[in-house]
C-alpha positions in Angstrom: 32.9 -10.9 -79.8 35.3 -13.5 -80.6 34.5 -17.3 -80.3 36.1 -17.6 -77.1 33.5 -18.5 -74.7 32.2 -15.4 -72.5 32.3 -17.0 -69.6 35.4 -17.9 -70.3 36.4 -14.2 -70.7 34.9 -13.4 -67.5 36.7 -15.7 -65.6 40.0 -14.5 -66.5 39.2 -10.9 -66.3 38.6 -11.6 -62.8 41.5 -13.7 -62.2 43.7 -10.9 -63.4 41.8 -8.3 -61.3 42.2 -10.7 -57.9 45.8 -11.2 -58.9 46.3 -7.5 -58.7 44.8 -7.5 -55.6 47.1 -10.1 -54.4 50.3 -8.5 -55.3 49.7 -5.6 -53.2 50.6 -5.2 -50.3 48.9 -3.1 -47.2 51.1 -0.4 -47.3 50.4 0.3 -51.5 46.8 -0.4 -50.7 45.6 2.8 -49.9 47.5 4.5 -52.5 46.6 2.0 -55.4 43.2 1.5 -54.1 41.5 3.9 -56.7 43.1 2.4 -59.2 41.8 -1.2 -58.7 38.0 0.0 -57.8 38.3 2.3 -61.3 39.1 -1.4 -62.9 36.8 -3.3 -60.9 34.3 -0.5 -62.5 35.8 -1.2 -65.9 35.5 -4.8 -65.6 31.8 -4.4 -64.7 31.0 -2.1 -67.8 32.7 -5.0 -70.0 30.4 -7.4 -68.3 27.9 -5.8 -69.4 28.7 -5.2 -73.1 29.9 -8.7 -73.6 26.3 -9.9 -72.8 24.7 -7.6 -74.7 26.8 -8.4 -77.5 26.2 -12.5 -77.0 25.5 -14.4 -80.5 22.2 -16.7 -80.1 24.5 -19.8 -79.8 26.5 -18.3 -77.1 22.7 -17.8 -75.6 22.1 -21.1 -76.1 25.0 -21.8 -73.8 23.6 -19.4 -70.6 20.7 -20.9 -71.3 21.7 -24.5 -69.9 24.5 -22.9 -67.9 24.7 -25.9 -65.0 24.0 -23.3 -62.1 21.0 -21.5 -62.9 18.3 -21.0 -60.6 15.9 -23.8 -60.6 12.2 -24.1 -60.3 12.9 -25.2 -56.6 15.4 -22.4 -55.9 12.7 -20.0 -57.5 10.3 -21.6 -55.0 12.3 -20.8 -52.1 12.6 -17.3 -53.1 9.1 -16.4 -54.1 6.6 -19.0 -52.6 6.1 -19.2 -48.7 4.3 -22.3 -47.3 4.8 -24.6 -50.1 3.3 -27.5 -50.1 4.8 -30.0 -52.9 2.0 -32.7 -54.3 3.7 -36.1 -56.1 2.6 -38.6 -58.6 0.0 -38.4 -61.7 -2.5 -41.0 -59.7 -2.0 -43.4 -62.6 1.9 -44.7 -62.9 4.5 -42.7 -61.1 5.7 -39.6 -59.7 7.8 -38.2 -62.2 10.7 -36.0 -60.4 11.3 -34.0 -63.4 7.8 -32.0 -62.7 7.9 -29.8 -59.0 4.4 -29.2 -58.5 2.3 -27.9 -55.7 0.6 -25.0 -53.8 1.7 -21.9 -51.5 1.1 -18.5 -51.3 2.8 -15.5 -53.3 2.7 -12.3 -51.8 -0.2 -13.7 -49.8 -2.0 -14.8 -52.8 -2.6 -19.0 -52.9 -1.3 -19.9 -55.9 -0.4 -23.3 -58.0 3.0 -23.5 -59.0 4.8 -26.1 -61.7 7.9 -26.4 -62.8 10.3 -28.4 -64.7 13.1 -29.2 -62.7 16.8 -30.4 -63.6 19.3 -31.4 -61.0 22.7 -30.0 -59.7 24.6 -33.4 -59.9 24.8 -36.0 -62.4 23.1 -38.1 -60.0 20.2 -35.8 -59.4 19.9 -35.3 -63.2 19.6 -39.1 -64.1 17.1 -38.7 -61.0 15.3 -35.8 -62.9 15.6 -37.5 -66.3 17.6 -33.7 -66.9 14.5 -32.1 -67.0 12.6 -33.7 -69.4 9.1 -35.0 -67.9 7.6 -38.6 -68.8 4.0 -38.7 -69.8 3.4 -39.0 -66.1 4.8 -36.0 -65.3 2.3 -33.5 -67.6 0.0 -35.6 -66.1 0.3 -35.0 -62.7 0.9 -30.8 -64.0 -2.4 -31.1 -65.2 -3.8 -32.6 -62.1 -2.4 -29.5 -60.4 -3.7 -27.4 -62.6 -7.6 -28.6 -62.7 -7.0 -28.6 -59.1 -6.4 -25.0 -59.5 -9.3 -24.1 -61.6 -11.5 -25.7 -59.0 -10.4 -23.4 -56.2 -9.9 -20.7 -58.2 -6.2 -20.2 -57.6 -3.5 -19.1 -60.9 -0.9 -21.1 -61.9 2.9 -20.0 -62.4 4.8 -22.3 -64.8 8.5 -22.4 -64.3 9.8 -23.5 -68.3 13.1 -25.5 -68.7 13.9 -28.4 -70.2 15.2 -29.6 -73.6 12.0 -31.5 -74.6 9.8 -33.7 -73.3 12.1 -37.7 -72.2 12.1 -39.3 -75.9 12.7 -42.9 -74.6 10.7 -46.2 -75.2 8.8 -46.3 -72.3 7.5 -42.7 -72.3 6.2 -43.5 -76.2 4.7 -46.5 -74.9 2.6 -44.8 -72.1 1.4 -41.5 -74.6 3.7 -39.6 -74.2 2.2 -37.1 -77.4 -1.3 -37.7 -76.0 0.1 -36.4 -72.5 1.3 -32.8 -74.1 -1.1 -33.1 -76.5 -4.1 -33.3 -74.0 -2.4 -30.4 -71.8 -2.2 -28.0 -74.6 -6.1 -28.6 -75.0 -7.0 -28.2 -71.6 -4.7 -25.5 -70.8 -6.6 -23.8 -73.8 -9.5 -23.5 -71.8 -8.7 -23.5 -68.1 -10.7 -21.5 -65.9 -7.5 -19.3 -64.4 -5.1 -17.2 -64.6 -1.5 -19.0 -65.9 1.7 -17.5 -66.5 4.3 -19.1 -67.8 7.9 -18.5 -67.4 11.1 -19.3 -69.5 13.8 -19.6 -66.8 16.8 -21.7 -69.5 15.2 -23.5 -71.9 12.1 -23.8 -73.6 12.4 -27.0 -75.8 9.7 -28.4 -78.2 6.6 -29.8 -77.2 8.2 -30.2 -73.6 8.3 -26.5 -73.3 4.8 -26.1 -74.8 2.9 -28.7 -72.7 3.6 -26.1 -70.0 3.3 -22.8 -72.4 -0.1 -22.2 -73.2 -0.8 -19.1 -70.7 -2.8 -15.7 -70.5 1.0 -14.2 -70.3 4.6 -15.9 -71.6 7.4 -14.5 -70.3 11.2 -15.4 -70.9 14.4 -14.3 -69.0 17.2 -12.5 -71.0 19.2 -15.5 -71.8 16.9 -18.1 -72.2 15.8 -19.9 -75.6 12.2 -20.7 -76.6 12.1 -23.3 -79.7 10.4 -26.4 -81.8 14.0 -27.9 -82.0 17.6 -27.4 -80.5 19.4 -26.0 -82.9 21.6 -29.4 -82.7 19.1 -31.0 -83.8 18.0 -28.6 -86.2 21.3 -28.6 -87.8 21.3 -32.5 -87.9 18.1 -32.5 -90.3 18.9 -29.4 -92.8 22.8 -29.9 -92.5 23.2 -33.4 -91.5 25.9 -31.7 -89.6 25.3 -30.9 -85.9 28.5 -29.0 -85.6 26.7 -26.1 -87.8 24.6 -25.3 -84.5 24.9 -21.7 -84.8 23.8 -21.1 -88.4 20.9 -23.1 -86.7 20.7 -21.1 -83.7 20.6 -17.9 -85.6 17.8 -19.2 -88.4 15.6 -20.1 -85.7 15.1 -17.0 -84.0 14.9 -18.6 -80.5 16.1 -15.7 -78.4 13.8 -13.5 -76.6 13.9 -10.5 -78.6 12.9 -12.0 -81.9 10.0 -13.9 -80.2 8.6 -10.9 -78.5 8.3 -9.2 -82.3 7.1 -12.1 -83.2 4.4 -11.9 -81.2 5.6 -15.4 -79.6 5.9 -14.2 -75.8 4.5 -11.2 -73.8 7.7 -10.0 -72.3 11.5 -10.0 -71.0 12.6 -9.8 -67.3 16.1 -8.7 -67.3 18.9 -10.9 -65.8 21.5 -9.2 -63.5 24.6 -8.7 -64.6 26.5 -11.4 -65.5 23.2 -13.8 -65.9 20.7 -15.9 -63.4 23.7 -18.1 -62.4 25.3 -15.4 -61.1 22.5 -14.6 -58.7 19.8 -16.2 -57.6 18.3 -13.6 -55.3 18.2 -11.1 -57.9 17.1 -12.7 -60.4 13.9 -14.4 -58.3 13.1 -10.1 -57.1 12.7 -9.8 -60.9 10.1 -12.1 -61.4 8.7 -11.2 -58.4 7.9 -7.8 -59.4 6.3 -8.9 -62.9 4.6 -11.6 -61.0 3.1 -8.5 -58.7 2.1 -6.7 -61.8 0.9 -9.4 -64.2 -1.4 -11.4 -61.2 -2.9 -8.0 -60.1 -3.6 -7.2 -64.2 -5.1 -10.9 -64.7 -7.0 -10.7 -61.6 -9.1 -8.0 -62.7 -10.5 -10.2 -65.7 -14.1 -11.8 -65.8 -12.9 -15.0 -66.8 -14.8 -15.5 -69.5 -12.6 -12.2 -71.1 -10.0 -14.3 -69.8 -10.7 -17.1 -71.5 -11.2 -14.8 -75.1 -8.4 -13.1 -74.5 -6.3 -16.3 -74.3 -8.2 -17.8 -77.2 -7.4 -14.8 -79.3 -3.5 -14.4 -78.7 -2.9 -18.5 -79.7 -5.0 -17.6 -83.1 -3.3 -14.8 -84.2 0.0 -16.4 -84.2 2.2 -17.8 -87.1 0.3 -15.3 -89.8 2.8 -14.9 -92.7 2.9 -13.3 -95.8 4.2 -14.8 -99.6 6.4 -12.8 -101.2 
């Protein structure tokens, strides 16, 4: 691919292919009409390729694409009677966190999810995803909730960290993620977490410790953006993509790395293309993957989850 921005690509593909359409009239229609659908086809197949052939800074890009299905869109899709619970019972309700209870497929389930906005005024309302202290708080109230009535939890991953400003540091922010990595460690039900855009630092984690990690196709899952990656080795954020690339933050490196337990495939044309689509293919691994951890004597749960953390980041010196 070239550096022109796929989605930029796409957009005039279609334009050409509408302006085609445009030009002729009824009576040519019939005639050129197996001409356009045999480039519509074309045009598809293209589609297709140029995804497949996406550098991982051009996946950093659909990853934070402004219309991609949120945790709340997913929610509608996936989670009937939902009943959404607010504030951490110690500051605030922090509206970056969507958290609360409904049934999937029938089964009561928690569900929690990071949640950015649509406008720029929903996003300053949403602190852009990225949760206060308050907000993991009030995940992990949710989520002890959960253990106690025996219901698993669905994480819904994307944001670019946790909120870095003053007042977040000032009411433990670290001790906040900290403290949910250590009881998620040992939670008494089944959790799956999902990578829907992107999975940043310990914002991403404080969600992240499950029996099963899944990410979408073009999502990112990383200590660092690779902005700010490239600010600390290169002192030069512009150098993004040499970042990008050295991180290994795309779902096919993490999977061999052992990192996450699986892909679900985008449609064509990514999750911002279609919403529907996109929340059937969770659906289906969310069938699979609750009916699997179901079956589990929770202590074997509980091993099971203990043993996949441990066995991560083994190396060996050249």
């Amino acid at each position: 691919m070239g550096k022109k921005d796929i989605e930029e690509q796409l957009k005039e593909l279609q334009k050409k292919l509408n302006g085609l359409k445009d030009q002729v009239d009824s009576e040519q229609r019939e005639s050129i009409l197996p001409i356009i659908k045999e480039l519509e086809t074309n045009a598809d197949k293209l589609k297709v390729e140029l995804y497949r052939k996406i550098t991982p800074n051009e996946r950093v890009q659909l990853a934070r694409h402004p219309n991609r299905p949120t945790t709340i869109d997913y929610i509608k899709y996936l989670i009937k009677d939902f009943i959404q619970f607010h504030g951490d019972r110690r500051y605030m309700d922090d509206l970056a966190i969507v958290s609360g209870i409904g049934f999937f497929e029938g089964i009561p389930v928690t569900v929690i999810g990071h949640q950015k906005g649509r406008s720029t005024k929903d996003n300053i309302k949403r602190h852009f995803g990225m949760a206060h202290p308050e907000g993991y708080r009030k995940a992990l109230r949710l989520m002890k909730q959960a253990e106690k009535f025996n219901r698993p939890i669905i994480n819904f991953i994307d944001t670019p960290g946790a909120y870095p400003g003053i007042g977040a540091e000032e009411r433990g922010q670290g001790e906040a993620i900290a403290f949910n990595l250590y009881e998620m460690s040992a939670l008494k039900t089944p959790i799956i977490s999902i990578i829907t855009g992107e999975g940043g630092s310990g914002g991403a984690l404080a969600l992240g410790v499950a029996d099963r990690v899944f990410m979408l196709t073009n999502t990112i899952y990383s200590v660092i953006s690779p902005e700010g990656c490239a600010s600390i080795l290169w002192k030069d954020s512009s150098r993004s993509g040499d970042a990008a690339e050295a991180l290994k933050i795309d779902p096919n490196n993490l999977l061999q790395l052992g990192i996450i337990d699986g892909i679900i495939d985008e449609p064509e044309g990514g999750a911002h293309e279609n919403h529907e689509g996109m929340a059937n293919s969770i659906k289906e691994k969310l069938i699979i993957t609750l009916e699997e951890l179901m079956q589990y004597d929770i202590d074997d749960l509980l091993e099971q989850r203990y043993n996949k953390y441990r066995v991560m980041g083994q190396f060996k010196e050249a």
